[in-house]
N, C-alpha and C positions, 0 to 999 in steps of 0.2 A: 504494500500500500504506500502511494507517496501523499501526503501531508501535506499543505496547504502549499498544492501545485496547481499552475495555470498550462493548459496547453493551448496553441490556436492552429485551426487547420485553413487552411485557403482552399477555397473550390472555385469551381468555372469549368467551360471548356478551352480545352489550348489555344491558342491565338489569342485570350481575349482580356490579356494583362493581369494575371495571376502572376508572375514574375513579379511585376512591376508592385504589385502590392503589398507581397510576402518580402521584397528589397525596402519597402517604407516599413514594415511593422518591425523590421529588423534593426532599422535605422534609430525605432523609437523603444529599444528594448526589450523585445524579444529575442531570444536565444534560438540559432540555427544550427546544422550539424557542422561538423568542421570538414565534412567529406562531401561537397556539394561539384554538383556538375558547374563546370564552367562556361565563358561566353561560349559563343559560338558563332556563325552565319548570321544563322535566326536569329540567335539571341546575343545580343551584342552586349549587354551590362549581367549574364549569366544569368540563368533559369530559375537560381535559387532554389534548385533540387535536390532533398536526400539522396546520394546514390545509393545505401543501402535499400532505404525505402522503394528507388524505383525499379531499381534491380528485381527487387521481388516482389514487389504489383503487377511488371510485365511480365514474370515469368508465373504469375498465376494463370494473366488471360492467356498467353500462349500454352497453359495446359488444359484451359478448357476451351482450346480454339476460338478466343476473342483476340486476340491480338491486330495489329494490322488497322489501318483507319477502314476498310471494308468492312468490317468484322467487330469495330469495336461499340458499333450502334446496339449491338444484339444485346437483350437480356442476359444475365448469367443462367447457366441451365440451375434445374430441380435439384433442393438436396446439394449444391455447392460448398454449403457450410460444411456438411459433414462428410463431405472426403479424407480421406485421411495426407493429402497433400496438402490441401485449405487447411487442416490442425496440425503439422511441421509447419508452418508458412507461417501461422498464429504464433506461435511459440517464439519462431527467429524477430516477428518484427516487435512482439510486447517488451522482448527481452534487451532491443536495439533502442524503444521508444524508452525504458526504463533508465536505463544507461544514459540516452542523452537528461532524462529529465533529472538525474540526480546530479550531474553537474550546473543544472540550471535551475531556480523555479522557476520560472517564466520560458519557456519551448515553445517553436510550433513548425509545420511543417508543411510545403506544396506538394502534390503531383494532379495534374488533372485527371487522373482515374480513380483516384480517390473516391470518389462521389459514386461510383459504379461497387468500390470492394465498400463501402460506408456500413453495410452490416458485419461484416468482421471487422473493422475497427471499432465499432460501437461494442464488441465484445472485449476486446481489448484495453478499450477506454474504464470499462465494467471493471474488469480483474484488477486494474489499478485504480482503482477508484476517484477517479480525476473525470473535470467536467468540460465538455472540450467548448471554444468558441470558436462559432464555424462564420468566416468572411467569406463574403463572394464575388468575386468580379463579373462583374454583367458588363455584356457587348454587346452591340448589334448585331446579329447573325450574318447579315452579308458584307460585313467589315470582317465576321472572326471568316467566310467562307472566302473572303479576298486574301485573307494574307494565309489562310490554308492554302491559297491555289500556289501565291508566292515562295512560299517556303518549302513545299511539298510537292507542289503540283498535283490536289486532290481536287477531285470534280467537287463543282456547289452542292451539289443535289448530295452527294456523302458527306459532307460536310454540316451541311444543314440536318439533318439526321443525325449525326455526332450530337452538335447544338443541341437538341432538344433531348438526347438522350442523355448528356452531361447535367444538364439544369436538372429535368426533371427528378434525374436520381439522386441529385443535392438534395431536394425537395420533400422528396415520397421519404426518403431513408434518412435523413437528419433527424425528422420529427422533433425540432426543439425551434428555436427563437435564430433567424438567419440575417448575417450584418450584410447588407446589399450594398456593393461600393460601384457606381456605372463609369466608365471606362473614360469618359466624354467630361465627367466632372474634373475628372486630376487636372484636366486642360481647360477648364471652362472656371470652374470653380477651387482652384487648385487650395489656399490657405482657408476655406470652409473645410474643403473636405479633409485637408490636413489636421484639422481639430477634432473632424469628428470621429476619423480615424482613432486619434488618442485617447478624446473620450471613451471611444468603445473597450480600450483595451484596457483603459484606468490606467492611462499612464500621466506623470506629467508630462507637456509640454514649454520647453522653452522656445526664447529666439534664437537660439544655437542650433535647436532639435528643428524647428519650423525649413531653417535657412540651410540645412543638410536636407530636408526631404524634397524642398524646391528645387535644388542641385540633381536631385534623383532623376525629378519628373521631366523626362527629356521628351519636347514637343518631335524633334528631329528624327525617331524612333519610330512615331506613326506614320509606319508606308501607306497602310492600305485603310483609305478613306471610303465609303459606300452608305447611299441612302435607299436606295432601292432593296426592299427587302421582298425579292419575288416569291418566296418560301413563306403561305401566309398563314401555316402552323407556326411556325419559328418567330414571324414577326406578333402575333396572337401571344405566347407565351412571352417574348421578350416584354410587350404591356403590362401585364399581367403581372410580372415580377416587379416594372417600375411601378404599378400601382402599389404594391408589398412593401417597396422601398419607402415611401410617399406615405405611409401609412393611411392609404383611399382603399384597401381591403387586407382583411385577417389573414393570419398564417391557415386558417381554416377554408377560408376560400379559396388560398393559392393552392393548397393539398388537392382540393376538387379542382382546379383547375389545370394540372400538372397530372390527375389522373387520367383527365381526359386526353393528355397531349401522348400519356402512355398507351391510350389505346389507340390512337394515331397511329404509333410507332408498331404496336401486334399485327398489321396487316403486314409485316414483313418478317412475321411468325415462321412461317414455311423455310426460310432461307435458314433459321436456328437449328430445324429439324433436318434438312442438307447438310447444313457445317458438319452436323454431329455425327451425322451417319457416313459422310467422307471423312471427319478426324479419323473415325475406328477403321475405316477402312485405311488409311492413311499412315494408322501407328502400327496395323498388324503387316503392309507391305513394308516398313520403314523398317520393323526386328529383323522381316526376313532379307532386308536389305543390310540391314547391319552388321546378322549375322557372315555371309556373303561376303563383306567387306572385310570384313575381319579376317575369316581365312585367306583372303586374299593378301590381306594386310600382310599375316603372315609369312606368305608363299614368299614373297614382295621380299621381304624383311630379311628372310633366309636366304636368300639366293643373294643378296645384299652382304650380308654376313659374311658367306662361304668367299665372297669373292676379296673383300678386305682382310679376311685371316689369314689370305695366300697374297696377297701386296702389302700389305704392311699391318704385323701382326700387332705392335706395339699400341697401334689408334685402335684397333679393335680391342684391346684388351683395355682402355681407356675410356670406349664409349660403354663398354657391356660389366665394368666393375663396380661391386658395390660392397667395399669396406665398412665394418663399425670399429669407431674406436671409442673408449671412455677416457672422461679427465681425469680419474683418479686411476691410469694407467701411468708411472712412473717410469719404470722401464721395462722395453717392450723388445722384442726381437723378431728377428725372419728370416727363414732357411728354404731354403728347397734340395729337394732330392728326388734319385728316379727311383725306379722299382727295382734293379738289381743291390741298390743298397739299403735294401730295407731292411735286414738285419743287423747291419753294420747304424742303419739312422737309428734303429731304435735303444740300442745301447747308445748314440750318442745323444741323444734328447734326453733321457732316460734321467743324465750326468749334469743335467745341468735345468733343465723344466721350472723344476721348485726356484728358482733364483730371481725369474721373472715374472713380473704381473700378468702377460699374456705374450704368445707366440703364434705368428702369421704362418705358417706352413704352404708352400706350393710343392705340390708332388707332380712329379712327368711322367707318365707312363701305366699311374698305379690302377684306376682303372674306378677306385672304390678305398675309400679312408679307412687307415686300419684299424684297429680295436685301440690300440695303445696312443691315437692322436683322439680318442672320441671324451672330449673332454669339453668345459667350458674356459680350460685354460685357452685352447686352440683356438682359431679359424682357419680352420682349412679351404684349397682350393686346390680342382682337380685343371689337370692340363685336359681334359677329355670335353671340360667346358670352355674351353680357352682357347691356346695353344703352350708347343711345348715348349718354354723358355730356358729352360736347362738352369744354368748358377743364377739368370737372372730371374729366375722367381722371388729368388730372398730379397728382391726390393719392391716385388710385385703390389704391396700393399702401401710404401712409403709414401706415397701423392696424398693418403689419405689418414696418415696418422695425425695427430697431435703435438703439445708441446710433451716430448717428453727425451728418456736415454733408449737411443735405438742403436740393438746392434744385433751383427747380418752374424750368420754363423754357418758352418758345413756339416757335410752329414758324417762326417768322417772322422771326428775328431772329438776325443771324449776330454771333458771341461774338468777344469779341477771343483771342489765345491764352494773355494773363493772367488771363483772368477769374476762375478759379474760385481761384487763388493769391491776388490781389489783393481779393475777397470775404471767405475765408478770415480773412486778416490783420488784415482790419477787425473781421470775428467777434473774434479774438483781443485784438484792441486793446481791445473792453469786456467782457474776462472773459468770451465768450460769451451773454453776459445780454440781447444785442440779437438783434434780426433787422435785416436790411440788404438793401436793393434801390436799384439802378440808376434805374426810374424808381417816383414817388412823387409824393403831394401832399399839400394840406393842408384840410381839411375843417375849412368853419363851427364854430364853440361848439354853435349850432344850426340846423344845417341844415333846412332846405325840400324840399330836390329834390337826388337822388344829385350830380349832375353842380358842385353850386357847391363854389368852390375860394377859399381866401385865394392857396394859392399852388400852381403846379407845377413838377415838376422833371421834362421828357421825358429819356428813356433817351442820345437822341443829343444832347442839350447838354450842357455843359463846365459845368460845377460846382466850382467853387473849393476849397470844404471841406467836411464832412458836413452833413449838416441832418437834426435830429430832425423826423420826422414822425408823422401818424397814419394815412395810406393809402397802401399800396403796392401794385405793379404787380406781380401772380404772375409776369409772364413772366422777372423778374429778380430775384426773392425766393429768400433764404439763412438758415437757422438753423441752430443745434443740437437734436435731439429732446430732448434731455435737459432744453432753458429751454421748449420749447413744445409742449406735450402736446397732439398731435392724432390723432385717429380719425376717421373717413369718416363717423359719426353726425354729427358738427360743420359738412356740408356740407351742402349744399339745391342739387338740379338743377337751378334757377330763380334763384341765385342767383350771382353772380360773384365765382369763388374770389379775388381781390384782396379785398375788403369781407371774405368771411369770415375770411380771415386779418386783418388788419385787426381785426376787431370780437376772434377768439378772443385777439391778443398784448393789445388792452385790457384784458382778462378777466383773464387774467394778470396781469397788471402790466411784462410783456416792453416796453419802448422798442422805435421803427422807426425805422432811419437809410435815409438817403439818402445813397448813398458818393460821395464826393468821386470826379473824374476828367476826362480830357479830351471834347474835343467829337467827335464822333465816335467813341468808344472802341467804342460797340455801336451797329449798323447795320441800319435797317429792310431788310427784303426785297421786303416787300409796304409799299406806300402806300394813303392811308385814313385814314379816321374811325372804319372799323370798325362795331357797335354802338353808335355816339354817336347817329347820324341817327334810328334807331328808339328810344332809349331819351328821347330827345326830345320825341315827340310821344307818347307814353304813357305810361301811370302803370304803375308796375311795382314788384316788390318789393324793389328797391332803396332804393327811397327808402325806404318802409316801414321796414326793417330800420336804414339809418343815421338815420332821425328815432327809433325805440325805443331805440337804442343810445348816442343824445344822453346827455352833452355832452360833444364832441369838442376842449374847449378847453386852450390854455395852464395854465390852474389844475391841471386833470387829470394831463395829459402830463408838466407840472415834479415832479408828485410820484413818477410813474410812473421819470421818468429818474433823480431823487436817489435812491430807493427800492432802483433796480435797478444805475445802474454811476454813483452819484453818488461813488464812491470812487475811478475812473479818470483822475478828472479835481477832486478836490478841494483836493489842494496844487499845481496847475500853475497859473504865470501867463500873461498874455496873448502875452505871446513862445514859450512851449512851448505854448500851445492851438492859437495860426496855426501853427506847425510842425507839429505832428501834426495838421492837419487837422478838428480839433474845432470844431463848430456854437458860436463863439465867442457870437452874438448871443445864444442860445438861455439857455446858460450863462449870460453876463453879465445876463441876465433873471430867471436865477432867484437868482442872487445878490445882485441890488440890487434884487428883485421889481417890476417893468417885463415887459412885454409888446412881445417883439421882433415888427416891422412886419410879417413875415412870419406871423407869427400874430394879423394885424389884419387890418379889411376894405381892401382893394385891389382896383384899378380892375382886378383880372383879377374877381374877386368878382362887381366890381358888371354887370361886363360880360355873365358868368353867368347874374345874376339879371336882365339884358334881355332876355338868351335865354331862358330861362322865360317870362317875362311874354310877349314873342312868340311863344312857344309855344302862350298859352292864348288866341291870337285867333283869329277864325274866320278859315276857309282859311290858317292859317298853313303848314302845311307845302308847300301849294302856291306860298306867297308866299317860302319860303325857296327853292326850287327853280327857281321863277322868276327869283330873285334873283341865282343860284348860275349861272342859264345865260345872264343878261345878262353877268353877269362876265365868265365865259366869251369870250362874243362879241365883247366889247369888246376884251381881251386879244390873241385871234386878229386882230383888224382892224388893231391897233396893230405886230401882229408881220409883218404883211401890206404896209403902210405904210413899213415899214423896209428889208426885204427887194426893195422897189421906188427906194428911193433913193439918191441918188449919193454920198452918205457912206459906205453899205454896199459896194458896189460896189467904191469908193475902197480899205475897208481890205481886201476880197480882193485887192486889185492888191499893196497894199502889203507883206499877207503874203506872198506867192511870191518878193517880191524880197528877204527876210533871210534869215540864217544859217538856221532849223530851219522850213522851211515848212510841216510837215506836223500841227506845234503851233500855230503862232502863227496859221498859215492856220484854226484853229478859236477860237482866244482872240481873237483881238483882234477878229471882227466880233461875238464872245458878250460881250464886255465895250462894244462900243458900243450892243448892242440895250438892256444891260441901261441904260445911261445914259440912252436916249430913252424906257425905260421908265420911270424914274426920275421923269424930267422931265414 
């Protein structure tokens, strides 16, 4: 219930300065929506129309096929009120009228159909128990049918039938006390009727408020002028109402006079009972129309699909993704893997799951989510709905993460149970301004060929203290989203997500550390070279990418690191650097500007660059393979050798006869092989 609320409603039919009326009662203190249609052609100082209001007036008549100025003369059908789309429609506008009125006591509101839905809003008016004042603008009918032809180009003859079905349904359905304001007055009488306007609404009026509504009344607005009113129903009621105004007959007379103008309007009864019986015919071809479109939609859509996932998989997986992430996701991870290592994946998630808030999984190949990903830890995604992006799944879901610590991981590779605490801290230890991985290296000034290094740091050796680098290994890669803005357009199927990250913290200006830690802290599952063997003997778009993305050197890197976290580390000496674990050489390089060894050429470098140059000889890769299975052989024959002789022999005797034989019976003849291998 609202409590000593006024609301005012404006009626008329269109054209016939309802605008102009509901812009002066606003002028004088009446509260409007703040969501109103604006000027337009027509209306050149705005309509001053609720859009929610209108919004859902017209989509009532268009669902009981009254819409359209053809159509909107007809009576509402039987039983209207109790539809069950008439009581959603009730609900939306009481609950919109309610809302405006409690920011206002004083509201009101136009549309000229209003007068046609006037029995559902008199229920509405009911539930909140407010009394509405209903204004009217009266026109001449062949002045409102002139500037319908203007504005719309609607014939007189429909228009004048609008006319009297607007009025009359102000009339018949108000059933209370109606404020007649004629069109002719604002221009004729303009400072009378301005008074009496106020009067009507109880408001005051000053010379401030007077000399604002004159300003309103713009003479220059009336195009369509007409005294010929050849419609002489229309011109009959239009007297009829100014006698109402005039107070020369009762609201009781205008009722009987307004009823007869409605049964005027019943001889074109017959056209109601057409509408109605072409709507059903209309909405039942329309489903089967829709239905129809839809699979075609489909068809359409698919064949659309099929052909973007084989030109460019990336935009497809872009337009057809649909990530959740929450805020109170801290840190988050994402891997992918195929189906031959799903054994191996699941001892490595296994090792590390519990550490994270949640994990995005892309699998390639698997067909169907396994039992040990069916969790609310996960979101999984299958490549069978996608395509298959191989290493670049684990960033599959980045475009749509959050602020939080994302870090990519492999399937291969089982985590210690501090990892993701111990990453973290390092994060923290340079302001978050870094990204930081496990394993990492150091790439040329100017590189040749993907594969050359000044320096490496594998994941499973022991690492004394940080080391800035400029390429890291995705399977152990950690940031903040907030230092490294990444999106799924940033990757290339063909290209290896370590380099593109890599190349994008360049871009940035983000530093990459290499975290300090012990030797074995993170532990292969699978053994391997992996893709080193085939990126060897071909040319590939790695290299590509790190020769365009040259120069990868010390000069770069030093300004990158002062730039970014040269403030963590500016008043600590060499006693607080080796303690906290800070790339002391790196520093001390950029401080006394030197070029620490590890970003010089060294014999891993140059070793590198043999391998290349052997690379580009004929039958090389036959002669590596060769090479690889004489090792082999040799190895084997040496281990053959061993296992045949009386020192081996010897120290099985010797183990059985100490304290713990079922140790030492395997250490000590694995520590004499490895001696004679040695030797």
């Amino acid at each position: 219930m609202l409590v000593n609320k006024r609301i005012v409603v404006v009626l008329g039919a269109g054209r016939s300065g309802t605008s102009l009326l509901m812009n002066l009662a606003s002028s004088l203190g009446v509260s409007v929506s703040g969501d109103l249609v604006g000027p337009n052609e027509t209306n050149k100082k705005g309509a001053f129309e609720d859009t929610n209001i209108l919004k859902k007036s017209r989509s009532i008549l268009r669902y009981f096929n009254r819409n359209g100025s053809a159509l909107s003369f007809l009576p509402m059908p039987d039983n209207w009120l109790d539809s069950q789309f008439t009581k959603d429609s009730r609900e939306i506008l009481q609950a919109h009228v309610e809302s405006e009125m409690r920011r206002s006591h004083f509201w009101g509101f136009k549309e000229p159909v209003t007068a046609k839905l006037l029995p559902l809003w008199k229920r509405i008016f009911k539930d909140l128990d407010v009394h509405p004042l209903y204004l009217v603008s009266l026109r001449r009918p062949s002045e409102v049918a002139e500037s319908f032809k203007k504005a719309y180009g609607v014939p007189a003859e429909i228009s004048s039938l609008i006319w009297i079905s607007r009025y009359t349904d102000a009339i018949l359905n108000a059933g209370s006390e109606l404020y007649i304001y004629d069109y002719d007055d604002w221009f004729s009488k303009t400072d009378q009727t301005i008074e009496r306007l106020a009067g009507d609404l109880d408001v005051p009026l000053s010379p401030v408020d007077k000399s604002q509504c004159r300003a309103i009344i713009d003479g220059s607005l009336r195009t369509a002028v007409a005294n010929d009113d050849s419609d002489r129903e229309a011109a009959d009621l239009y007297k009829a109402i100014q006698l109402y105004a005039n107070s020369e007959i009762t609201l009781e007379e205008l009722i009987d006079f307004a009823s007869r103008s409605r049964e005027y309007l019943s001889r074109y009864d017959f056209l109601q009972f057409s509408v109605d019986s072409l709507g059903k015919k209309a909405d039942d071809l329309f489903q089967k129309l829709s239905v129809e479109r839809k699979r075609n939609g489909e068809l359409r859509r698919l064949n659309r699909d099929v052909a973007l996932k084989q030109s460019d998989p990336f935009l497809y997986i872009r337009r057809k993704r649909k990530v959740s992430f929450s805020e109170g996701w801290g840190v988050v991870a994402g891997v992918a893997s195929f189906k031959a290592r799903e054994d191996v994946f699941r001892e490595s998630i296994e090792s590390v799951k519990d550490q994270f808030d949640h994990i995005y999984v892309y699998l390639n190949g698997y067909g169907e989510v396994p039992e040990f990903l069916k969790s609310s830890k996960f979101s999984v995604f299958l490549s069978e709905d996608f395509v298959d992006l191989s290493a670049n799944g684990k960033i599959f879901s980045l475009s749509d993460v959050g602020s939080c610590y994302f870090f990519t991981l492999d399937d291969d590779i089982l985590y210690p149970p501090d990892y993701v605490s111990v990453m973290v801290d390092t994060l923290r230890k340079y302001n978050d301004n870094v990204g930081v991985s496990v394993h990492a290296s150091i790439l040329p000034e100017y590189p040749e060929w993907y594969y050359e290094r000044y320096a490496m740091y594998p994941f499973q050796k022991e690492l004394n203290s940080d080391r800035f680098v400029n390429l890291i290994g995705s399977g152990t890669f950690a940031f903040h989203t907030d230092r490294l803005k990444v999106t799924s357009e940033d990757f290339f199927p063909d290209v290896m997500v370590d380099l593109r990250f890599s190349i994008l913290a360049k871009q940035q200006g983000m530093p990459l550390v290499c975290v300090a830690r012990p030797e074995y802290w993170l532990k292969a599952l699978v053994q391997g070279e992996g893709l080193y063997q085939d990126f060897l003997f071909k040319k590939t778009i790695h290299t590509e990418q790190v020769i365009a993305h040259a120069p990868w050197g010390f000069s770069i890197y030093s300004d990158i690191v002062l730039n970014s976290v040269g403030e963590t580390f500016e008043h600590k000496d060499d006693y607080l650097l080796s303690a906290e674990l800070y790339d002391q050489e790196f520093i001390k390089g950029v401080r006394e500007g030197f070029v620490p060894e590890n970003w010089l050429e060294t014999k891993l470098y140059r070793s590198k660059v043999e391998e290349r140059e052997f690379a580009k000889q004929p039958m090389a890769k036959y002669k590596l393979v060769k090479r690889e299975l004489a090792k082999y052989k040799k190895n084997e024959e040496k281990l053959k050798k061993i296992q045949r002789s009386r020192v081996y022999r010897l120290s099985l005797y010797i183990a059985k006869a100490i304290k713990n034989p079922f140790w030492d019976a395997f250490r000590l003849p694995l520590n004499v092989i490895r001696l004679v291998v040695r030797k």
